[in-house]
C-alpha positions in Angstrom: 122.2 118.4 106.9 124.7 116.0 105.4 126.1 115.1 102.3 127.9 111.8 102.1 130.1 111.4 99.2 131.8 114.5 97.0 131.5 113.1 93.8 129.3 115.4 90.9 125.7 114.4 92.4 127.0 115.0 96.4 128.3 118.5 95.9 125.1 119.2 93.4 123.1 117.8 96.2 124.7 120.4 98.6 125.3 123.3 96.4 121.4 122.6 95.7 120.8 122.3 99.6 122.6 125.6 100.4 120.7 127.7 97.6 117.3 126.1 99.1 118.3 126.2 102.7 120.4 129.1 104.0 119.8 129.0 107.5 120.9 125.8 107.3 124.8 123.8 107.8 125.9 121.3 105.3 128.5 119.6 105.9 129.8 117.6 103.0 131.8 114.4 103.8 134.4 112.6 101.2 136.6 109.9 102.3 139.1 110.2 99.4 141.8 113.2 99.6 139.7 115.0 96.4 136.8 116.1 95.7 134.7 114.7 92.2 134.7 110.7 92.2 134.6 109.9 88.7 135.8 113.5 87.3 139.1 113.3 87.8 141.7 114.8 85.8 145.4 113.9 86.0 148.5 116.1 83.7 150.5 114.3 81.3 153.6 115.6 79.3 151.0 116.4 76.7 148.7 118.6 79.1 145.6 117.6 81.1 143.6 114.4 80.5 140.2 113.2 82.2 140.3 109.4 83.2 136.8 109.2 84.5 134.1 110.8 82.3 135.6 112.5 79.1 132.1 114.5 78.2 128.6 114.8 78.5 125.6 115.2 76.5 124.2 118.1 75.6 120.8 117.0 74.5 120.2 117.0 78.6 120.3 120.6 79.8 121.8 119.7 83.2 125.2 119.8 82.7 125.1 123.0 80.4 122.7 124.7 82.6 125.1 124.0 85.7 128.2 124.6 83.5 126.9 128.4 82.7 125.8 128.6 86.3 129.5 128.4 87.5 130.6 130.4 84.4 132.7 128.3 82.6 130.5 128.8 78.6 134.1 130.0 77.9 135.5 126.2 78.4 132.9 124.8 76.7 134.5 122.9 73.2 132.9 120.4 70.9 133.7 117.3 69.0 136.4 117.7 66.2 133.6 116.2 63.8 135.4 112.7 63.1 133.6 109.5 63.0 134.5 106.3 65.4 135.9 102.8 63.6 134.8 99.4 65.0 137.4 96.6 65.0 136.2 92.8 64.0 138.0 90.3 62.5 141.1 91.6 62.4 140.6 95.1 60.6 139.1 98.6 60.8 135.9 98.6 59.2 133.0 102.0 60.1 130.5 101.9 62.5 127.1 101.4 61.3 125.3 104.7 61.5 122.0 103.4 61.3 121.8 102.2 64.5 120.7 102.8 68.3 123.3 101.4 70.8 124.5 99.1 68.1 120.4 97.7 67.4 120.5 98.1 63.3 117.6 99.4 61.5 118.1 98.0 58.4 121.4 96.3 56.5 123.1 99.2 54.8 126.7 99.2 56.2 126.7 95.8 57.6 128.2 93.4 54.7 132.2 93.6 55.9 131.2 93.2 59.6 127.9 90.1 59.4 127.8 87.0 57.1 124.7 86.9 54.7 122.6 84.9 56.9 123.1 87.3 59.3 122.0 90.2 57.5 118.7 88.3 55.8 117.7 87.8 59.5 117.9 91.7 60.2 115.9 92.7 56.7 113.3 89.7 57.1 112.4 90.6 61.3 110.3 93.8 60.6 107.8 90.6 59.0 108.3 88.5 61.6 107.6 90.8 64.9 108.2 88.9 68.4 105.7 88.6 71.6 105.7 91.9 73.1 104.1 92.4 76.5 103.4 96.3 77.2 106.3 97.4 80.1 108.2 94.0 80.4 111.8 94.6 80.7 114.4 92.0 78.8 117.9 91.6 78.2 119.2 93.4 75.6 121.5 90.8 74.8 119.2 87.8 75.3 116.8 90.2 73.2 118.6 91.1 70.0 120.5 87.9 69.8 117.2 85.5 69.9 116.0 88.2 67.3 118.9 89.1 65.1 121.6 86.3 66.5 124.3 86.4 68.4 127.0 88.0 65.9 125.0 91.3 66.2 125.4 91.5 69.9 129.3 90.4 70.0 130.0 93.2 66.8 127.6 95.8 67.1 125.8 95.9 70.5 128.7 94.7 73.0 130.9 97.4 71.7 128.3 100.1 71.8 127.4 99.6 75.8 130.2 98.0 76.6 132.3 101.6 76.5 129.2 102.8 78.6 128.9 100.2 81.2 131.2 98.1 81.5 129.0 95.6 81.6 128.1 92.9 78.4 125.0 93.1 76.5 123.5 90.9 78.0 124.1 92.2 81.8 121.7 94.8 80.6 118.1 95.5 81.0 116.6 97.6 77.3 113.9 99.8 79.7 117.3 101.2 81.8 119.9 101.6 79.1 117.1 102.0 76.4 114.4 103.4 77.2 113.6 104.6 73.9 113.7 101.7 72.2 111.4 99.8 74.9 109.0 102.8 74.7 108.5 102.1 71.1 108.6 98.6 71.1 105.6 99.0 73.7 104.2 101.6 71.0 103.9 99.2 68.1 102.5 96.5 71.3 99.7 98.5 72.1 99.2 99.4 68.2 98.7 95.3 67.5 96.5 94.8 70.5 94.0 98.2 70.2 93.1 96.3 66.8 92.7 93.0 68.5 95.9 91.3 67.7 98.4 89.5 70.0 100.7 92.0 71.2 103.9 92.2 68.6 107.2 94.2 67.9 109.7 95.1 65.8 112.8 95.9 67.4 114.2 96.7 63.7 111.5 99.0 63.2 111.4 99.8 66.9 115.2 101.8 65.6 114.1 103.1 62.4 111.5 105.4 64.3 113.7 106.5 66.9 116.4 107.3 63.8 113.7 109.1 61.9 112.9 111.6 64.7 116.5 111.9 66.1 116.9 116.2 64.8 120.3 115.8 64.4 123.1 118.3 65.7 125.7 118.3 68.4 125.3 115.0 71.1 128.2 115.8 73.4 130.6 118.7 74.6 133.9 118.6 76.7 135.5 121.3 78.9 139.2 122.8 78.4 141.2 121.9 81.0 139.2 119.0 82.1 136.4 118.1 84.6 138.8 119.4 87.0 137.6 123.3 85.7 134.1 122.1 86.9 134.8 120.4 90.2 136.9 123.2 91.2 134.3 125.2 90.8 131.4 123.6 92.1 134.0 123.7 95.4 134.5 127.4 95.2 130.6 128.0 94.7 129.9 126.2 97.9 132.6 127.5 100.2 131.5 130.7 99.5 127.9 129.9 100.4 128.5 130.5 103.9 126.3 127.4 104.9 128.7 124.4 103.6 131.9 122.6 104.7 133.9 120.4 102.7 135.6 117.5 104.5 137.8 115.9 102.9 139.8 112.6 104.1 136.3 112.1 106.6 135.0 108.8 106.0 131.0 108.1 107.3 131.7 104.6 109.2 127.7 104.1 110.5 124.7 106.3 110.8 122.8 105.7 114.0 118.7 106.6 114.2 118.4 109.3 116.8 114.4 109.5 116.2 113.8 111.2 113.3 117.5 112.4 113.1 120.5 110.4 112.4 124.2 110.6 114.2 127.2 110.0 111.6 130.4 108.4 113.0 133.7 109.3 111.4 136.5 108.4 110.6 139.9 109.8 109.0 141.5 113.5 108.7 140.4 115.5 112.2 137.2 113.4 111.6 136.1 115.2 115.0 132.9 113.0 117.4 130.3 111.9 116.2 127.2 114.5 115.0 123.8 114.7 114.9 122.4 115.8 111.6 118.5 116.5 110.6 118.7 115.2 107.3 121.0 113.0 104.9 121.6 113.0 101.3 123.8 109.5 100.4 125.8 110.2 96.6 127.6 106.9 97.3 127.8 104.4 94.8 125.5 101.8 96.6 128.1 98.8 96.8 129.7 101.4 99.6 126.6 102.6 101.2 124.9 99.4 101.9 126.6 99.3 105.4 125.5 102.8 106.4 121.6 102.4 104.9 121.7 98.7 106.9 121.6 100.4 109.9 118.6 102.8 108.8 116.5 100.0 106.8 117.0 96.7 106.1 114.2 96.2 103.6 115.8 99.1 101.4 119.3 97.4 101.4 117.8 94.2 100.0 117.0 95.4 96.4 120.5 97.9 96.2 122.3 94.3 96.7 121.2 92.9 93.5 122.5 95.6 91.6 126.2 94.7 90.6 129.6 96.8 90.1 131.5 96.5 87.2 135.1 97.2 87.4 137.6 99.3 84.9 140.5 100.7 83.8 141.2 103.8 82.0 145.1 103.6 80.7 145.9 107.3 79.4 148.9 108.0 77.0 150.4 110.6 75.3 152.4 109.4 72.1 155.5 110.6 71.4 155.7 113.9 69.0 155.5 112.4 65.3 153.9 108.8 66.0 150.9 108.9 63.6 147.4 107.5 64.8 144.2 106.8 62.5 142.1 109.9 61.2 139.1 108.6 63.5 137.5 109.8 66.6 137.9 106.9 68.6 137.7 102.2 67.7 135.2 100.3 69.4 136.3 96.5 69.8 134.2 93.9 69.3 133.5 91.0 72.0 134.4 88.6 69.1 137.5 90.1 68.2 139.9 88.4 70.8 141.3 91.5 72.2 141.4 92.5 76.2 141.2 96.4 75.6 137.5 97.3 74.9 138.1 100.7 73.5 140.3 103.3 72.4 139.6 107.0 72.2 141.7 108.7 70.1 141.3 112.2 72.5 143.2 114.5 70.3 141.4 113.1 67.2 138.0 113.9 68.9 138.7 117.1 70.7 140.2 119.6 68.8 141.0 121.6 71.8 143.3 118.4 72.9 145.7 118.2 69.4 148.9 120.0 70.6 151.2 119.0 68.1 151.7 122.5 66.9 153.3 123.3 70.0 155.6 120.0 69.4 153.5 117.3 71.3 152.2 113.9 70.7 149.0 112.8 70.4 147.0 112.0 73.7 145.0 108.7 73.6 142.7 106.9 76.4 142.2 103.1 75.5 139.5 101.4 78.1 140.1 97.6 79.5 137.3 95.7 81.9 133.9 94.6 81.9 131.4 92.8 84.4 132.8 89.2 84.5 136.3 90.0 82.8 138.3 92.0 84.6 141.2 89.8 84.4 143.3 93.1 82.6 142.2 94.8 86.0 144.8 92.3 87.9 147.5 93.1 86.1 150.4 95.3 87.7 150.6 99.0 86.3 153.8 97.9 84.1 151.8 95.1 83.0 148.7 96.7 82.0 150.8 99.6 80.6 152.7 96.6 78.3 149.5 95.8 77.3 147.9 98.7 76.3 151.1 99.4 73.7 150.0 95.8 72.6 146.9 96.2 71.8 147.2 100.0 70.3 149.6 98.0 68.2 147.4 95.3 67.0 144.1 97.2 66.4 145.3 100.6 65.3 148.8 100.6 64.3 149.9 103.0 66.8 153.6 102.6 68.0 153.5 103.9 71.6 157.2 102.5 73.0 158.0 105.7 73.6 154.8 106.8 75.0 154.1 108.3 78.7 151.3 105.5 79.8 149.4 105.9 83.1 146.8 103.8 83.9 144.0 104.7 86.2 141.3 101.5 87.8 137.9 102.1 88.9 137.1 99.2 91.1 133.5 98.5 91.5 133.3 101.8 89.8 129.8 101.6 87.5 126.4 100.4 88.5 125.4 97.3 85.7 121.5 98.8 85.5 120.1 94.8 84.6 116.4 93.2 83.9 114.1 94.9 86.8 117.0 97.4 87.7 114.2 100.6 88.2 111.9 98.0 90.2 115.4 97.4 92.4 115.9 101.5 93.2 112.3 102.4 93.5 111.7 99.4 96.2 114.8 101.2 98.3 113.7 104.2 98.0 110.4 103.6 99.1 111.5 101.8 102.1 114.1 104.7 102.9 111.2 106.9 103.1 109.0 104.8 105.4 111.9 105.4 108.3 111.7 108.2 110.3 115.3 109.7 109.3 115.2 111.9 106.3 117.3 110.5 103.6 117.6 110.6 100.2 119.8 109.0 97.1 121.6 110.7 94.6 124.1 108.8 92.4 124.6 107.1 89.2 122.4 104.4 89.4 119.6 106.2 90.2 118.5 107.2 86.8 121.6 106.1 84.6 125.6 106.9 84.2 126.6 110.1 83.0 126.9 113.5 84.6 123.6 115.6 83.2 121.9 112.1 84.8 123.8 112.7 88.0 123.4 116.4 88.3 119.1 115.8 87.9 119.3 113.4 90.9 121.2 115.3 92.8 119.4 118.1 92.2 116.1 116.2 93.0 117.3 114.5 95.8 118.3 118.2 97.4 115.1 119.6 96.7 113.0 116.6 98.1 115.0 116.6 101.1 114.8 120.3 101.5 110.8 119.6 101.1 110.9 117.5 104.0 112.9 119.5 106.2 110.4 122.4 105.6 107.4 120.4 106.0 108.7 119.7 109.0 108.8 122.9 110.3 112.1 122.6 112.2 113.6 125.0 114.1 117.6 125.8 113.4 119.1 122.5 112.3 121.3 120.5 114.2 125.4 120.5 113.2 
């Protein structure tokens, strides 16, 4: 078997493979020099910082479940408590709390951030309920500004999904980055038409119900030390498996059809000849993959090419000992506000376990540039970008960082932009992936949405369906 990509959801995939298939050989390629994709964690002055994903959610089980697994509970640390500031017009002002992704559920809050007109449009639309069709899939953008008007995207939504997807509001379809706001505005749908009405919703009310069962508690959790502890570990569980090779530096170039097996061509670090392998499992982002599945099926590269990438940066700094920074877990920045970072996350504000300025450091910041059709901060020179960032800490938060250690760290093409249709898109590949006679399977982030309890479930799906087939099969001892 193979495993193309060593991000999270390839070495899930093939720690998953090796538990399911022992007799079995894995062999794992990555083409960078380091295993984890988006967990990656780099040391500053100020100790070790994570410029890909920063935590996960705990509501999920995945993460935990795989985090206890590798015996790491001990790393395990939660949010310092502090609440996030959003930045519009010019000033600090606190994030709405009743809200889901930035979609209010009422007015309270909202007076320093929306004009009046504004707000009598978000307390008069539970009266007015739009056209609904059960299971259509919209814009969230195009959605809650037709609604609620445009203000409420550009100040609330943008900054709420922007930090999660790079992408804009309106780059984004509700049943993939909401699905629990489309299930209940298909609820109150099917509620108007079982009594004979046109089918209506609510998307103010559609927020108020999800807000009224939400139990409350703990949403995320980080790891001491950084996503590093868990990628090194996830490497030390599988080479100890017995069944699994790492290669790192090995870039897949094509996959040839060899009946119902598949030979991988390489290319990098003692890359070796080409190999025949009985099954694949492909964790790359699909922007990179696209050549390799082309050359399995056609009809399953068609849909993956209408899903875009948004590029980003993640600039991380570590203040100088004594520079005060706002008593808030992180600022969100409004699309309105005329600023080119989108976010800042105060780190050592959030994360207890990241405050070392008893032991005579700074604070330790991350502050996020780039979104799908502005990436402009993207082209700027390290120096540059680095300029900017002390700019725009400056400007939003008062935060003097010319003395600061500033790295900055780009994701090109790094996040899939999940749009109008975008399950439709992965269902129709995968479907035609499983008509040809090479196993294959997908496992990555836009699959079933960013995040890394999302990406451990594919992977761990895509290993056991692949695992399924194999055995099904009835093969004999599989082929390097």
């Amino acid at each position: 078997m193979a495993v193309i990509g060593g991000g999270i959801s390839g070495l899930v995939s093939a720690l998953r493979l090796a538990q399911a298939l022992p007799e079995a050989r894995i062999d794992i390629f990555e083409a960078a020099g380091q295993a984890g994709g988006k967990l990656r964690t780099i040391d500053l002055d100020s100790g070790p910082a994570d410029v890909g994903a920063e935590a996960f959610v705990v509501r999920r089980p995945e993460a935990l479940d795989l985090v206890s697994e590798l015996g790491l509970d001990a790393a395990v640390r939660k949010p310092a408590g502090r609440s996030p500031a959003l930045f519009s017009g010019g000033r600090l002002l606190p994030l709405p709390r009743n809200q889901v992704f930035g979609v209010p559920g009422g007015t309270d809050g909202l007076e320093e951030l929306l004009d009046s007109d504004v707000i009598r449009t978000i307390a008069a639309e539970p009266c007015n309920p739009a056209p609904w069709q059960i299971g259509q899939d919209v814009s969230v953008g195009a959605m809650v500004a037709e609604r609620l008007g445009r203000p409420v995207v550009d100040r609330l939504v943008d900054p709420m999904l922007g930090g999660v997807y790079a992408a804009t509001a309106d780059a984004l379809g509700v049943r993939a980055v909401a699905p629990a706001l489309a299930a209940q505005l298909d609820a109150q749908a099917h509620d108007a038409v079982r009594t004979g009405k046109e089918g209506r919703a609510s998307i103010v009310e559609a927020v108020r119900a999800i807000k009224s069962t939400n139990v409350g508690g703990q949403v995320f959790a980080a790891l001491e030390g950084g996503y590093r502890r868990l990628v090194d570990a996830l490497v030390t569980r599988i080479s100890v498996s017995g069944n699994t090779v790492l290669h790192l530096g090995v870039r897949v170039d094509s996959i040839t059809p060899e009946g119902s097996a598949a030979r991988l061509a390489f290319s990098g670090q003692v890359a070796g000849s080409p190999q025949v392998y009985d099954g694949l499992v492909c964790a790359l982002p699909f922007r990179a993959a696209l050549p390799l599945l082309n050359e399995l099926s056609k009809d399953a590269t068609e849909p993956l090419r209408e899903i875009p990438y948004s590029s980003s940066a993640v600039v991380s700094v570590a203040l100088a000992p004594g520079v005060e920074v706002p008593d808030l877990s992180g600022i969100l920045v409004a699309a309105d506000a005329g600023r080119s970072a989108k976010a800042i996350t105060l780190s050592s504000r959030k994360w207890d376990h990241l405050d070392r300025s008893a032991s005579g450091h700074g604070h330790m910041l991350r502050v996020s540039f780039g979104r799908l059709g502005d990436e402009s901060s993207l082209d700027l020179e390290d120096e540059e970008l680095s300029a900017q960032t002390r700019i725009e800490l400056a400007e939003i938060a008062g935060i003097d960082a010319a003395g600061a250690e500033v790295r900055p760290t780009r994701w090109t093409h790094g996040l899939p932009v999940p749009g109008v249709e975008h399950q439709r898109l992965v269902d129709g590949a995968r479907r035609s992936l499983a008509e040809q006679p090479v196993p294959v399977v997908l496992a990555n982030s836009a699959i079933a949405g960013v995040g890394v309890p999302a990406c451990i479930s594919v992977a761990q799906t895509a290993a056991a369906e692949l695992a399924a087939k194999w055995q099904d099969e009835s093969h004999g001892t599989p082929r390097l």
